[in-house]
C-alpha positions as YAML, in Angstrom:
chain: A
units: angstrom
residues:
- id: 1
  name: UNK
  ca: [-5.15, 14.71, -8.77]
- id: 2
  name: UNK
  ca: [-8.87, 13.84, -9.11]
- id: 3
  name: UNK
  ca: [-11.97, 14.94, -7.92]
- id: 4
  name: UNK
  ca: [-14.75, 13.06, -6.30]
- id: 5
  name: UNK
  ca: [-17.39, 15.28, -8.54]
- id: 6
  name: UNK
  ca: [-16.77, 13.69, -11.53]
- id: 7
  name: UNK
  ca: [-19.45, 10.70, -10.06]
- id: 8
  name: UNK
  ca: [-22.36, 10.53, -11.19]
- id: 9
  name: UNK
  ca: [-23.40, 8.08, -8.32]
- id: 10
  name: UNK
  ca: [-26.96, 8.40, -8.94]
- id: 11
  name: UNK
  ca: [-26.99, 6.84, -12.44]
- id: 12
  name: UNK
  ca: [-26.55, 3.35, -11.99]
- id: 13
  name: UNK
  ca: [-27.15, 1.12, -14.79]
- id: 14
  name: UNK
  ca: [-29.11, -1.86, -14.35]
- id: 15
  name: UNK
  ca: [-26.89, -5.09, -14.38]
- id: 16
  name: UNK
  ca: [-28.54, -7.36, -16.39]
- id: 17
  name: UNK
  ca: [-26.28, -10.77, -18.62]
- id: 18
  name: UNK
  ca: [-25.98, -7.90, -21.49]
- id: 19
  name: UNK
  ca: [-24.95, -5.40, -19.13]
- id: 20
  name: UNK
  ca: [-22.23, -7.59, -17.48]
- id: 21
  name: UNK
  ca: [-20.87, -9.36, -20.78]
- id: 22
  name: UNK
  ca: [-20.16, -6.02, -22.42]
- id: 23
  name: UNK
  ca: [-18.58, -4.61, -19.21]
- id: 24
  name: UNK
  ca: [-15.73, -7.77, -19.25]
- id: 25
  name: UNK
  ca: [-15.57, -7.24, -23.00]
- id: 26
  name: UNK
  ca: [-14.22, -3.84, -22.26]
- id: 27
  name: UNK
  ca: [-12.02, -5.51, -19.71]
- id: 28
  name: UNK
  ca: [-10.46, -8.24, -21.89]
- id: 29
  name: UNK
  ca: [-9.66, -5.66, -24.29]
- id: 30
  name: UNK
  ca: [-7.60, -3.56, -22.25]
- id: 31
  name: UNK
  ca: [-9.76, -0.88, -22.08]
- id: 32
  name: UNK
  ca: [-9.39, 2.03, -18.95]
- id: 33
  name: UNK
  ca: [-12.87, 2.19, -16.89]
- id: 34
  name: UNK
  ca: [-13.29, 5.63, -15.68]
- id: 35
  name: UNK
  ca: [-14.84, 7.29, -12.93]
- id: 36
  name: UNK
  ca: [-18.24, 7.95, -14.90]
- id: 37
  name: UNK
  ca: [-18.24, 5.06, -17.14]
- id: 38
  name: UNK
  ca: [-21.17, 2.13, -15.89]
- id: 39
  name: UNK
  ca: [-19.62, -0.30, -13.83]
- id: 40
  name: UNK
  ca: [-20.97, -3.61, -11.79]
- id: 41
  name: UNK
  ca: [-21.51, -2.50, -8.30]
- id: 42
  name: UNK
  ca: [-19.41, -5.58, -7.07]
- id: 43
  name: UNK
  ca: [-16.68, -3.82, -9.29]
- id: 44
  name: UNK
  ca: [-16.93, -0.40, -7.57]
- id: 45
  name: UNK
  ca: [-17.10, -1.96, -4.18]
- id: 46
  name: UNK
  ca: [-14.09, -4.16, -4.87]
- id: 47
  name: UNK
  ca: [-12.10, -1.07, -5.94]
- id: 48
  name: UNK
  ca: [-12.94, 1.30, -2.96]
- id: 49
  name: UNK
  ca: [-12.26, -1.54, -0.71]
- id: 50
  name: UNK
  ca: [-8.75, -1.90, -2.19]
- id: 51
  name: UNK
  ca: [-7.88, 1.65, -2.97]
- id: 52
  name: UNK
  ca: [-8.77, 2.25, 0.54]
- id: 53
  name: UNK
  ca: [-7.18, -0.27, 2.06]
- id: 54
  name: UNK
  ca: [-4.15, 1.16, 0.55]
- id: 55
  name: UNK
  ca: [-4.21, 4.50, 0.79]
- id: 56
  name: UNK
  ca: [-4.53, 3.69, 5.20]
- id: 57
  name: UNK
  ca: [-1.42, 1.89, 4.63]
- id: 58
  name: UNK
  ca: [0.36, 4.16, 3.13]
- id: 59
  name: UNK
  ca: [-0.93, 6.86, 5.96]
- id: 60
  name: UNK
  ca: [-0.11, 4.45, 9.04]
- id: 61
  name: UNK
  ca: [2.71, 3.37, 7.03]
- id: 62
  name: UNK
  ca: [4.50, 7.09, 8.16]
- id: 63
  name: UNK
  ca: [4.24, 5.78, 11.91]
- id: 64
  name: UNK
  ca: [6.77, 3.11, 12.36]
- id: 65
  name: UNK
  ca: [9.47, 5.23, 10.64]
- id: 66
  name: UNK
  ca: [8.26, 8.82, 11.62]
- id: 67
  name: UNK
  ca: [9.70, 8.15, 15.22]
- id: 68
  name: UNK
  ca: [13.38, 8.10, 14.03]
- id: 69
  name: UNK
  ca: [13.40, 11.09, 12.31]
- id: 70
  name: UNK
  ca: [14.50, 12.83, 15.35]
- id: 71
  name: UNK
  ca: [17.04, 9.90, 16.00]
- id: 72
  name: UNK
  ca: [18.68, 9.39, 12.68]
- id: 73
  name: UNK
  ca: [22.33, 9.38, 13.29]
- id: 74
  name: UNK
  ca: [23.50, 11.89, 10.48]
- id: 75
  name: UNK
  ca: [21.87, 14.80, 9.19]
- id: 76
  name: UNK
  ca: [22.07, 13.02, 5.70]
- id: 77
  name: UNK
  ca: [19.92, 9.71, 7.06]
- id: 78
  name: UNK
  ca: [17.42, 12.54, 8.81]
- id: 79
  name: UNK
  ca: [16.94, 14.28, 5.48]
- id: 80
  name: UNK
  ca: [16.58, 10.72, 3.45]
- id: 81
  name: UNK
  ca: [14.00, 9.75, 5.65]
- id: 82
  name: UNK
  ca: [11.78, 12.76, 6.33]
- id: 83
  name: UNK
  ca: [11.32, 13.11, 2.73]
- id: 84
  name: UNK
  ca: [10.68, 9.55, 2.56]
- id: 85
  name: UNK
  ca: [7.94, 9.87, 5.31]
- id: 86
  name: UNK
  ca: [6.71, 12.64, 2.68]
- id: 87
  name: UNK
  ca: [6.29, 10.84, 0.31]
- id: 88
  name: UNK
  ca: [4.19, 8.33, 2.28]
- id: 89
  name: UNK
  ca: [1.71, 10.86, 2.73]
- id: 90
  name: UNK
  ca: [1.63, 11.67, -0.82]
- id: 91
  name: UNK
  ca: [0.74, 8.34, -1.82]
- id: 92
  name: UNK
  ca: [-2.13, 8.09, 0.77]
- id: 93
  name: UNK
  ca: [-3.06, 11.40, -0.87]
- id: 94
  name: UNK
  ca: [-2.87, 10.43, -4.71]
- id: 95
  name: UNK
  ca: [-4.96, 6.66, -3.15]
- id: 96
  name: UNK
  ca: [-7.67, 8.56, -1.18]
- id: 97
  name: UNK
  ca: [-8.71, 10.69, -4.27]
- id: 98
  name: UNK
  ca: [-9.08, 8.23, -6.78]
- id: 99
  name: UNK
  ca: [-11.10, 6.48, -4.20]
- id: 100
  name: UNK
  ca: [-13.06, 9.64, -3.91]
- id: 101
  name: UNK
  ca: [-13.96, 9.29, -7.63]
- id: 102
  name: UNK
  ca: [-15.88, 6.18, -7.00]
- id: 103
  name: UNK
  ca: [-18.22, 8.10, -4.83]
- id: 104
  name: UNK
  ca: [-16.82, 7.50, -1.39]
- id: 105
  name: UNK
  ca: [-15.32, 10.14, 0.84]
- id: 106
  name: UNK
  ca: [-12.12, 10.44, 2.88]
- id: 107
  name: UNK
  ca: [-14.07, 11.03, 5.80]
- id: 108
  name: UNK
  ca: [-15.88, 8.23, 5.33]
- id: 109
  name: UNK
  ca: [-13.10, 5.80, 4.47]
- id: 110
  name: UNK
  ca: [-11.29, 7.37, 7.76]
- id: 111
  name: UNK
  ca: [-14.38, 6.67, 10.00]
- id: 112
  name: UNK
  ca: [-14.31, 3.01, 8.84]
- id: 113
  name: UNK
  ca: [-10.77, 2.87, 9.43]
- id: 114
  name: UNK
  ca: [-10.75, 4.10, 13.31]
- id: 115
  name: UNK
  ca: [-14.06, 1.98, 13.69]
- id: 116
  name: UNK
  ca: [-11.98, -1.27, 12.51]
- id: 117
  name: UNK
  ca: [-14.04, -1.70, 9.78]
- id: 118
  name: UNK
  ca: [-11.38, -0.93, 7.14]
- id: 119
  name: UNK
  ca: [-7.94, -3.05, 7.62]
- id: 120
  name: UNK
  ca: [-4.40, -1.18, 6.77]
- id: 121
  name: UNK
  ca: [-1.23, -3.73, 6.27]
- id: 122
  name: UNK
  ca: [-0.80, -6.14, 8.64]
- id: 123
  name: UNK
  ca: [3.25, -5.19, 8.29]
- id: 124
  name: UNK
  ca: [2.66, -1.56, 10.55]
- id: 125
  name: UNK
  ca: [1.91, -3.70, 13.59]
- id: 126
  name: UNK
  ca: [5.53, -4.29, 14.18]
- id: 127
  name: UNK
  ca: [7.31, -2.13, 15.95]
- id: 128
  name: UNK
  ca: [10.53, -0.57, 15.11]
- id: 129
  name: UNK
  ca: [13.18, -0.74, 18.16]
- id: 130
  name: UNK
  ca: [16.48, -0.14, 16.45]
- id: 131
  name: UNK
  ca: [18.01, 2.37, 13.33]
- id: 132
  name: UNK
  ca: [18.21, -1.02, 11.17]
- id: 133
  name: UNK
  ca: [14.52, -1.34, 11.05]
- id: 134
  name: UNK
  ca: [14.36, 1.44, 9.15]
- id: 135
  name: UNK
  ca: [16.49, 0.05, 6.41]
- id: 136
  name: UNK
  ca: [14.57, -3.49, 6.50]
- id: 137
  name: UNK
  ca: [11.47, -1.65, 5.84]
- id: 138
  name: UNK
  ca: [12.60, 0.30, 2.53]
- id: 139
  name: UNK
  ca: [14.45, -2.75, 1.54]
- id: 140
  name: UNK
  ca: [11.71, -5.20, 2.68]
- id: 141
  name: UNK
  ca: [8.18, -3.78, 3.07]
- id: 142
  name: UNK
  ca: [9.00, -1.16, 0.14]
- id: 143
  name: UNK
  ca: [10.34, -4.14, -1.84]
- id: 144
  name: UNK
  ca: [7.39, -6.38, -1.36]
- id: 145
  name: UNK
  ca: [5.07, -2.94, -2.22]
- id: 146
  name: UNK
  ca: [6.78, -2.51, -4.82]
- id: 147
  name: UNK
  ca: [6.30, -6.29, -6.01]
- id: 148
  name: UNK
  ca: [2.19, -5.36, -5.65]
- id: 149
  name: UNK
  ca: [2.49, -2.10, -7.18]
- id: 150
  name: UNK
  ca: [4.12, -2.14, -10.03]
- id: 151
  name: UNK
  ca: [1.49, -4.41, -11.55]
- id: 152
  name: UNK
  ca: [-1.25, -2.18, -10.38]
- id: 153
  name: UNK
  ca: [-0.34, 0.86, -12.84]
- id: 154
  name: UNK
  ca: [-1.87, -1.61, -15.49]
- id: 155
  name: UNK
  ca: [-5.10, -1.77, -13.49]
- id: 156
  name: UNK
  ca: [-8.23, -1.60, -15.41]
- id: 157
  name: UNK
  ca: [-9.63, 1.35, -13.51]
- id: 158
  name: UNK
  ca: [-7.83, 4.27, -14.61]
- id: 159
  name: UNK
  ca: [-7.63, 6.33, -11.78]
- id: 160
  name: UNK
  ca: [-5.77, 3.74, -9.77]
- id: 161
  name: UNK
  ca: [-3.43, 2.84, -12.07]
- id: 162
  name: UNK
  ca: [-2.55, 6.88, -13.25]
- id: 163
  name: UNK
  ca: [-1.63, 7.31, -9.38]
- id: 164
  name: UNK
  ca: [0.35, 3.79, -9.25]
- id: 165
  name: UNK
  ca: [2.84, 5.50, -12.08]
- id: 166
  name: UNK
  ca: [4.14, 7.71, -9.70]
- id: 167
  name: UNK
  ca: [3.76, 5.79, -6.33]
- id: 168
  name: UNK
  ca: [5.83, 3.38, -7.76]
- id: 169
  name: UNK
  ca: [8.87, 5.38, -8.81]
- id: 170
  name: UNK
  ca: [8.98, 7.26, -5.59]
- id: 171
  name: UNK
  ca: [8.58, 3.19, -3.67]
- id: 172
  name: UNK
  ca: [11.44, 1.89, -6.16]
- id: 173
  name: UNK
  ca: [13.93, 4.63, -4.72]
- id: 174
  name: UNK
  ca: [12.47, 3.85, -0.98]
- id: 175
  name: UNK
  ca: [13.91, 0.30, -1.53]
- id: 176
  name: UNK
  ca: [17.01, 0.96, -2.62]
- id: 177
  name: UNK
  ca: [17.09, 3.87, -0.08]
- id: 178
  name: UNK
  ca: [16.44, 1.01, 2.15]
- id: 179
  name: UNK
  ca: [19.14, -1.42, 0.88]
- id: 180
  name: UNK
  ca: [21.89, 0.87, 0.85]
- id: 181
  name: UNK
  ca: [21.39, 1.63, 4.82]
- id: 182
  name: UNK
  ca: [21.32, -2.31, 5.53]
- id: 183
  name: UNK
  ca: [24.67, -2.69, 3.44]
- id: 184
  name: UNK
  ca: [26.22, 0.58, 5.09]
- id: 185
  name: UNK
  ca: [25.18, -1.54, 8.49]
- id: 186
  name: UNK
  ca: [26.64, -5.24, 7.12]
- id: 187
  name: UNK
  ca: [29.37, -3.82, 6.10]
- id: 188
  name: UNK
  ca: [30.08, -1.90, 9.29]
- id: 189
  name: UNK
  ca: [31.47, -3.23, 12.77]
- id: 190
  name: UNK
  ca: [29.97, -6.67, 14.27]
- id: 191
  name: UNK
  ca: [27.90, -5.02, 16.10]
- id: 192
  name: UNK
  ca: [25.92, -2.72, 13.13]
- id: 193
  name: UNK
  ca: [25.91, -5.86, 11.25]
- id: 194
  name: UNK
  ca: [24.39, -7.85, 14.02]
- id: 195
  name: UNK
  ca: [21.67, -5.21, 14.13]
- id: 196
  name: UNK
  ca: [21.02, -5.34, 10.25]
- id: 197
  name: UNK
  ca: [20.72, -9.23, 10.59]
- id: 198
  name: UNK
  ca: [18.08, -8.79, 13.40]
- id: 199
  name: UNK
  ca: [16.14, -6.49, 11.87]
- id: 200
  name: UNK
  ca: [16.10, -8.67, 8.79]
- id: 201
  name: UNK
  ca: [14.90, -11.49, 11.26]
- id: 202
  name: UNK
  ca: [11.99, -9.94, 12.76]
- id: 203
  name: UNK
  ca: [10.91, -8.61, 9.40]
- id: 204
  name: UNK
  ca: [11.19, -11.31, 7.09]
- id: 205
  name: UNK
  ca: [8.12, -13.30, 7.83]
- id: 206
  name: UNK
  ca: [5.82, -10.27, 8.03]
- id: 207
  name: UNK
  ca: [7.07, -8.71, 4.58]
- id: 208
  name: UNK
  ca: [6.11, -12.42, 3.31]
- id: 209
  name: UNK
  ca: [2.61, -11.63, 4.84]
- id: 210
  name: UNK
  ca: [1.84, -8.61, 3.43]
- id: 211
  name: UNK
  ca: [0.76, -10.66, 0.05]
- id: 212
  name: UNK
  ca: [-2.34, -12.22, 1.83]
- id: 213
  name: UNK
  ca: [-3.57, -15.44, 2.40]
- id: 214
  name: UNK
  ca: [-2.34, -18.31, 0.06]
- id: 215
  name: UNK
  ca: [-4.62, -18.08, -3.56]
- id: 216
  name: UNK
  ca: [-6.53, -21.21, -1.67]
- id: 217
  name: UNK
  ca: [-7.36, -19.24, 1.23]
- id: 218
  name: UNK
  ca: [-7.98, -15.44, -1.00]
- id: 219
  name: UNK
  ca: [-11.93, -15.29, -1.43]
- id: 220
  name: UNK
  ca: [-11.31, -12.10, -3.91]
- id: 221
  name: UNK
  ca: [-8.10, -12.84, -5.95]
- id: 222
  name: UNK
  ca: [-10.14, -14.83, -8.99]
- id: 223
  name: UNK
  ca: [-12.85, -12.46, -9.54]
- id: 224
  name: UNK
  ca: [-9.97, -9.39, -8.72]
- id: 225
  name: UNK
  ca: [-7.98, -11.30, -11.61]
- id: 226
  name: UNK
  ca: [-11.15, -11.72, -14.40]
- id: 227
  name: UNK
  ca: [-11.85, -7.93, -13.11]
- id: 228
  name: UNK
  ca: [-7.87, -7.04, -14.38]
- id: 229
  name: UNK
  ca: [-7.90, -5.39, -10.91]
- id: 230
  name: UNK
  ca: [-4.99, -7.32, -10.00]
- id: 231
  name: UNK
  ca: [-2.66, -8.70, -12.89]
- id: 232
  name: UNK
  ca: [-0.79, -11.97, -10.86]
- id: 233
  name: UNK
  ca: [-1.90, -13.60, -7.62]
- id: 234
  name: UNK
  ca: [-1.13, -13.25, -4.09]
- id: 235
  name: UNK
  ca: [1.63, -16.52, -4.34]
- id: 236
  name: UNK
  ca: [2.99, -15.74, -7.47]
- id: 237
  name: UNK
  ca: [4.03, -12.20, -6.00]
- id: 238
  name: UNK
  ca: [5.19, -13.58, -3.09]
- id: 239
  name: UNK
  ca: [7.75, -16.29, -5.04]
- id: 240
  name: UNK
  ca: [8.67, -13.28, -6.92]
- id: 241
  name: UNK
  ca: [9.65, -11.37, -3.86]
- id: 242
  name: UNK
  ca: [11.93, -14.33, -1.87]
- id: 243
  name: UNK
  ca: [13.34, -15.13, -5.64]
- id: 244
  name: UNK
  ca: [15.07, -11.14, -5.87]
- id: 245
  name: UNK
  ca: [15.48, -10.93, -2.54]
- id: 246
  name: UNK
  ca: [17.10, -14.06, -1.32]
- id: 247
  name: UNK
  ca: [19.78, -13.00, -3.61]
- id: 248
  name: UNK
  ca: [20.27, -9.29, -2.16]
- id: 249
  name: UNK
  ca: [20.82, -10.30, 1.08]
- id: 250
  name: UNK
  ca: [23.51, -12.78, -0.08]
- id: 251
  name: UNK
  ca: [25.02, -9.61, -1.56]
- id: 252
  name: UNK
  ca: [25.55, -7.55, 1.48]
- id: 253
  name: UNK
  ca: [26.06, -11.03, 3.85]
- id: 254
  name: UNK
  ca: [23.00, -11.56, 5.77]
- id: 255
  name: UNK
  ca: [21.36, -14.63, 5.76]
- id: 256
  name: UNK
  ca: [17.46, -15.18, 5.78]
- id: 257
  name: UNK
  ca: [15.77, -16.98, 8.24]
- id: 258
  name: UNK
  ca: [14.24, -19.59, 6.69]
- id: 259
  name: UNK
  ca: [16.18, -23.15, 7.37]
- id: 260
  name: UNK
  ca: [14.11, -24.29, 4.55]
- id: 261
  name: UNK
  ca: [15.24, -22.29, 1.59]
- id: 262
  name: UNK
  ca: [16.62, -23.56, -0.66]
- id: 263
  name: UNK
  ca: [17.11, -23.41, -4.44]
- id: 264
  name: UNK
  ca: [14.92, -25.21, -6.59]
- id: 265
  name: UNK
  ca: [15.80, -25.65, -10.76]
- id: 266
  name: UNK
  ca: [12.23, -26.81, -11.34]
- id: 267
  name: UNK
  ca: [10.29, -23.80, -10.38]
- id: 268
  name: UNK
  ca: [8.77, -21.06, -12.58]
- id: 269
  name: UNK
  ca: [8.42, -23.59, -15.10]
- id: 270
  name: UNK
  ca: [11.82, -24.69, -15.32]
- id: 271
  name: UNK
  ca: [13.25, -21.33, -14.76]
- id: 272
  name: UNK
  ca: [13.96, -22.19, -11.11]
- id: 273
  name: UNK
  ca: [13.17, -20.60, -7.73]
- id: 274
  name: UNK
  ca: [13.24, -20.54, -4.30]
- id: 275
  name: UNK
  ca: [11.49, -22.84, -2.01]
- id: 276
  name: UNK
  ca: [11.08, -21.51, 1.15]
- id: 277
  name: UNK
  ca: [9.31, -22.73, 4.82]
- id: 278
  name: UNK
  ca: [5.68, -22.25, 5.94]
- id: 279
  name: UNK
  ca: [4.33, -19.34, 6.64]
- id: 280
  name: UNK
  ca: [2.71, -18.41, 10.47]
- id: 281
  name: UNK
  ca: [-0.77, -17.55, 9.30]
- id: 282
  name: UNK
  ca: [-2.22, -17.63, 12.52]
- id: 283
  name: UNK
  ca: [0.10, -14.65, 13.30]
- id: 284
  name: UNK
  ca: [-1.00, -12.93, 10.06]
- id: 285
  name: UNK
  ca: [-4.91, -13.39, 11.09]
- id: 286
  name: UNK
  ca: [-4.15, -12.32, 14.42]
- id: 287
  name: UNK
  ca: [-2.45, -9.28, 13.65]
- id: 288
  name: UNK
  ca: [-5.14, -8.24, 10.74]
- id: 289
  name: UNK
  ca: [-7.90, -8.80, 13.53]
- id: 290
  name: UNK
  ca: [-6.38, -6.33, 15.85]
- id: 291
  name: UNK
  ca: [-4.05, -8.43, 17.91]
- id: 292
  name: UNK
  ca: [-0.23, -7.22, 16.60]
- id: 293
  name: UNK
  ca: [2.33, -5.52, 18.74]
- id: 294
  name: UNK
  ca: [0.88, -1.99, 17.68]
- id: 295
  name: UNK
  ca: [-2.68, -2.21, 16.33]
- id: 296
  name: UNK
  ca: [-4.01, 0.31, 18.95]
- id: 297
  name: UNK
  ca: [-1.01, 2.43, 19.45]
- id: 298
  name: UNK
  ca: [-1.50, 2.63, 15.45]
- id: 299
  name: UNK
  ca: [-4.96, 3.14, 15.21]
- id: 300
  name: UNK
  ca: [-4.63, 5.55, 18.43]
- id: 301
  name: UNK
  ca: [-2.26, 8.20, 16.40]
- id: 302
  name: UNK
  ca: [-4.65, 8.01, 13.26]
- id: 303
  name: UNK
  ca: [-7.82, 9.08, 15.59]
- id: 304
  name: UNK
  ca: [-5.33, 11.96, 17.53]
- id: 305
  name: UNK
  ca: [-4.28, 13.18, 14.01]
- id: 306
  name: UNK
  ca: [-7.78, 13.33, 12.66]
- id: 307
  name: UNK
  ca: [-9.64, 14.67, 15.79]
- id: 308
  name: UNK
  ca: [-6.47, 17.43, 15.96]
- id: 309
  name: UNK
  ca: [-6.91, 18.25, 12.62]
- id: 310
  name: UNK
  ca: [-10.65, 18.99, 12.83]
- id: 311
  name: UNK
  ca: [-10.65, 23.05, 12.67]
- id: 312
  name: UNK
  ca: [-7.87, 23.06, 9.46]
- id: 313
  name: UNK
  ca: [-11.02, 20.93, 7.40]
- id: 314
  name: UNK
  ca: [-13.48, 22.80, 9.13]
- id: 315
  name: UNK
  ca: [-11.74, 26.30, 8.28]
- id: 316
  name: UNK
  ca: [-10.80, 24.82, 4.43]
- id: 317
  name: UNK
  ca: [-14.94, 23.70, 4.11]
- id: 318
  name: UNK
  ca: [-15.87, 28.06, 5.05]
- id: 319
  name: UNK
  ca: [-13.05, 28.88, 2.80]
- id: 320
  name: UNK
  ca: [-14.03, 26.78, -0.29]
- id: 321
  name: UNK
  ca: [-17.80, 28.08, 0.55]
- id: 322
  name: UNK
  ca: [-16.79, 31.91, 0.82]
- id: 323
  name: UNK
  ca: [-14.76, 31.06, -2.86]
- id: 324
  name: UNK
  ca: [-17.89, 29.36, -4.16]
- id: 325
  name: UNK
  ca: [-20.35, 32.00, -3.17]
- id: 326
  name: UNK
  ca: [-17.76, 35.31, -4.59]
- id: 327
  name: UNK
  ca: [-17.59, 33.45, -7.83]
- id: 328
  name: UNK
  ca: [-21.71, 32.86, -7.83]
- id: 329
  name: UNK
  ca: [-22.21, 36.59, -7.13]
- id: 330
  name: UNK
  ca: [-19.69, 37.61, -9.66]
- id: 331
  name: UNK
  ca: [-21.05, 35.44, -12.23]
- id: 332
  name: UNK
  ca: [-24.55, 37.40, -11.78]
- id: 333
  name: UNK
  ca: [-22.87, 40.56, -11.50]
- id: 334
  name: UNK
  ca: [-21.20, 40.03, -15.08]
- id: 335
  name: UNK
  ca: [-24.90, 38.71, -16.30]
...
């Protein structure tokens, strides 16, 4: 979708007041910044920090439901969810080349990754023991994406917010994808129902996670938000999420697990909301540091996939050389 040649890395432009003022001018006004336009370097960094982040989630995102394509009980559910996993790849795909257009490569952003240098959502840590996770993650984790996402194809860097267009439809039909397997479940015998309601159980808290630290506790959210990287902030996505999905799971009969929720009329500014119990952070930190259920077994299939797929880039890298060098020598022919 892009290409990392249209930087022009070299050029940067010297960020003095001027320089600055005129770059958030171009902000507030709702202009795109592309690839080759100037840009603060904390602005660059921010973005291939972020863009990179989320294309490895996407990638390690495949993991957790990739093991049950084999075990899907119908050949309908199979189907659903290997061209779900597809998609998941895509994304990564579409994310990893607009980061490329800030002047960083995939192998680059790969290396950091396996190194622990770059984080991936803390949600892939968890592991997925029964069918139902796989409809609490397209109802949850693609629900809470999609709570991210959606404002992220307004982004101010064009690039991102081009690939977020399409991410975002294919992550809106994950979700429901998602819902309708946990309804098919609570609506099946006590026993499929008693699964869904686990599942929903064990991922509940960590789809709350995924938003990040409370705004008091984000270092990057206010200078993300002046930057119109990110259009609403980490809590007011995450009251967003419990508010749609609180009432979902009343639909289909499953009850969260929160003993504190509870409606409240004077939230949202009057509009009302749900008020809902503390969240473990000290399992959040301790899962984004490396210490969840499936950090290594995670980060141990990303470094087998790209060490096994080490000839096909080597072999693409002669063939894109061979192409470059026929077209050279038929250039000079035709001259």
């Amino acid at each position: 979708m892009y290409s990392q040649g249209l930087i022009g890395a070299d050029d940067k432009p010297i960020e003095n007041e001027a320089f600055v003022a005129a770059f958030q001018a171009r902000i507030d006004a709702e202009e795109k910044i592309e690839p080759n336009d100037p840009m603060p370097e904390a602005y660059r960094k921010t973005l291939v920090r972020q863009i990179g982040q989320h294309a490895h989630s996407e990638i390690v995102g495949m993991l957790p439901e990739g093991n049950w394509i084999t075990r899907a009980p119908t050949l309908r559910r199979k189907l659903a969810l290997l061209a779900k996993v597809q998609d998941e790849g895509g994304h990564g795909l579409y994310l990893y080349s607009a980061a490329e257009t800030l002047g960083v490569s995939r192998e680059q952003m790969t290396e950091e990754l396996l190194s622990g240098k770059a984080k991936y959502s803390s949600i892939f840590n968890y592991p997925t023991p029964t069918w139902a996770d796989i409809g609490a993650i397209g109802w949850l984790v693609d629900g809470a994406a999609i709570m991210n996402q959606v404002p992220l194809c307004r982004c101010s860097f064009g690039p991102y917010a081009r690939a977020m267009v399409r991410v975002c439809r294919e992550e809106s039909f994950h979700q429901r994808q998602g819902y309708e397997l946990m309804m098919a479940l609570a609506e099946g015998s006590p026993e499929q129902k008693e699964m869904a309601q686990d599942a929903l159980n064990r991922w509940w808290w960590p789809s709350l996670m995924m938003f990040g630290p409370h705004d008091s506790d984000s270092t990057n959210s206010d200078q993300s938000m002046e930057w119109k990287i990110k259009r609403f902030t980490n809590d007011e996505l995450r009251q967003k999420f419990v508010d749609a999905t609180v009432v979902q799971a009343e639909k289909i009969g499953l009850t969260i697990p929160d003993p504190d929720l509870k409606w409240n009329p004077e939230k949202n500014d009057g509009a009302g909301g749900y008020d809902f119990g503390p969240i473990d952070w000290d399992e959040f930190w301790r899962v984004v540091k490396g210490g969840g259920p499936m950090n290594r077994d995670r980060i141990s299939a990303r470094k087998k996939a790209w060490d096994d797929g080490a000839w096909v880039r080597e072999a693409a890298n002669v063939f894109a050389d061979k192409q470059r060098q026929r077209a050279e020598a038929a250039k000079m022919a035709a001259e």
